[in-house]
N, C-alpha and C positions, 0 to 999 in steps of 0.2 A: 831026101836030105834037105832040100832048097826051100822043099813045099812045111816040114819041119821048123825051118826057120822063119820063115813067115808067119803059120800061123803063132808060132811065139809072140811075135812084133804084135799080128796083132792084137793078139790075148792080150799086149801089156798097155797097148795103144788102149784096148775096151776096158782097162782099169784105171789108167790115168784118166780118160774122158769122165768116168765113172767119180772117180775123186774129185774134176774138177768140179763136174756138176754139185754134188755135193759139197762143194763149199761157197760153189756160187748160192744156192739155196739157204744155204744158214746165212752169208751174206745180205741177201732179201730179208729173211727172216727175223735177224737182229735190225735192218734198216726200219724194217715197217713197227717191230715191238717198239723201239724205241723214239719214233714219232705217235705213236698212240699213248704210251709213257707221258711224252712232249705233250699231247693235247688234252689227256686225263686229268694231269695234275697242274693243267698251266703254268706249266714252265716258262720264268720270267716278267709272267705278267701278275703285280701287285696294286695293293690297294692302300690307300694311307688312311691310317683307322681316325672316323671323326674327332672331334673333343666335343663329345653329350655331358659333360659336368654341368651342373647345375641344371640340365633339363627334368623334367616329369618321366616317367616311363611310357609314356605311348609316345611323348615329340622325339625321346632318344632312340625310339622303335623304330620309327618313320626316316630318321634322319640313316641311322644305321643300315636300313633297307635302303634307302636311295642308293648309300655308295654299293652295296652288292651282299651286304653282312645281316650276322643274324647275330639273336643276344639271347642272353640267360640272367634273369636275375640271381645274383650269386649267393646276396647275405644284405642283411638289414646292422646299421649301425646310428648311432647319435652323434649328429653333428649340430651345436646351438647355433652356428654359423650361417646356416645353411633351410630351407623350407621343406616341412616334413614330406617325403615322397620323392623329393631330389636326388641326381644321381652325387653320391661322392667319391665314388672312385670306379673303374673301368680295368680291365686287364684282357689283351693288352692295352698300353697304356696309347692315349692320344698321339696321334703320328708313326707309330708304327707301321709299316709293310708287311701286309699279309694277304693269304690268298682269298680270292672271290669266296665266298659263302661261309668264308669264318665266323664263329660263333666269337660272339663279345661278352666276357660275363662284366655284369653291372651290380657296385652296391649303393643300396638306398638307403637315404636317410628315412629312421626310423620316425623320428619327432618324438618319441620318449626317451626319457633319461634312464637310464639303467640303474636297479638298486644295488646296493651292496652294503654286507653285511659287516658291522664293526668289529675288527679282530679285538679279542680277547686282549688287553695288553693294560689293567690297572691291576695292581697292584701283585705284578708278575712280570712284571718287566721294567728297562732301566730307561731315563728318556731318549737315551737315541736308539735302544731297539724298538723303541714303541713308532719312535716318528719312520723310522725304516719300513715296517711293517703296515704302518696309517697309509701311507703315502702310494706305495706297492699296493694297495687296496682302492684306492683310486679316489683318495680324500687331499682336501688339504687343510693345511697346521696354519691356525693364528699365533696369537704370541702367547708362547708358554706362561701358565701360572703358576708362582711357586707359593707353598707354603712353610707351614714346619714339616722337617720328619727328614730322612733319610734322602742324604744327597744324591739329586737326577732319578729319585724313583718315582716311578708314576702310580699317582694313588686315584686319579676320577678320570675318564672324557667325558666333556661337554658339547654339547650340539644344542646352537642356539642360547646358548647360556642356560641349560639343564643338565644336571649330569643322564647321562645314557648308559645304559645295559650292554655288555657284548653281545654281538649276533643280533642287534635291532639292523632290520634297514632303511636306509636312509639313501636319496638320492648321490648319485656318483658326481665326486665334486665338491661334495657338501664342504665347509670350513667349520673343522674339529679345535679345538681347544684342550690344552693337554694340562694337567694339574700334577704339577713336582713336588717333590722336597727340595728346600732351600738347604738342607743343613744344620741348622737348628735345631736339638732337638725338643722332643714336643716334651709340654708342662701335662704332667699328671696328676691330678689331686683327688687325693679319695675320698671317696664320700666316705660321711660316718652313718653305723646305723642306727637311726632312731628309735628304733624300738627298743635300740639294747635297755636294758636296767643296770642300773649305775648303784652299788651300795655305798649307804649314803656315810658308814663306818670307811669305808676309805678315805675321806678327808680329815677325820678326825686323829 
């Protein structure tokens, strides 16, 4: 009965041990995952992302590499501001914190102007849908010209003082000229025709 009793204890002794051990174990186990975590992803330790604006692409390479990062050129864009090949914008943006070997995308100035084509909008539209639509297309409006004919509708655009075609393209930016009615409306006089024959019994 005695010897019964004991080996009970310690059948429960060899499970409890049994359990401790096993949570000591997962104990280790979560300690050491989570320092490899800790030095995989360097945890804590950042980098404040250069400002390469306005460099070239291989001195924004260079400098970029120095601090620990890497870059992508992302997209080419026109800035007159600026020297073709220069960086004009960055993401993330300058001073940010981010980790060692981040990729930095960069966009470069293109040095061309972008064309674009002239919407559609003489004599089919009113003048402030047209200057809505000029504008949205990346032009801009000198001082409207009016003439006769149907008030604020647009009868020509001009570019450079010629009338222009829809759908030409013309650099982005360009300064369009837009040609109204005043109002007024227009004087029609008909030709006569010369060839008619005139019998010469009608006046008599």
């Amino acid at each position: 009965m005695a010897d019964n009793k004991l080996n009970k204890r310690r059948g429960i002794l060899i499970i409890l041990l049994n359990v401790l051990v096993m949570i000591a174990i997962a104990v280790i186990l979560l300690l050491v995952t989570f320092r490899w975590i800790k030095s995989y992803t360097l945890h804590g330790e950042y980098i404040a992302v250069p400002d390469v604006s306005g460099m070239f692409e291989e001195e924004a390479g260079k400098t970029l590499a120095a601090a620990g990062l890497k870059y992508e050129v992302l997209d080419y864009k026109y800035d007159n501001m600026m020297v073709e090949g220069g960086v004009i914008e960055q993401k993330p943006k300058p001073g940010a914190y981010v980790k060692d070997g981040r990729k930095i995308y960069l966009t470069l100035n293109s040095g061309k102007v972008p064309m674009r084509a002239v919407p559609d909008v003489a004599d089919n539209s009113s003048l402030r849908a047209a200057e809505s639509r000029l504008t949205a297309a990346g032009f801009k409006l000198g001082k409207t010209v009016y003439i006769d004919g149907d008030q604020d509708w647009v009868y020509e655009i001009r570019y450079q003082g010629e009338k222009i075609e829809a759908g030409t393209e013309i650099p982005e930016g360009s300064l369009l000229t837009i040609v109204a009615g005043n109002g007024n409306p227009v004087e029609r006089i008909e030709e006569v025709d010369s060839t008619a024959v005139i019998d010469s019994d009608f006046f008599e």
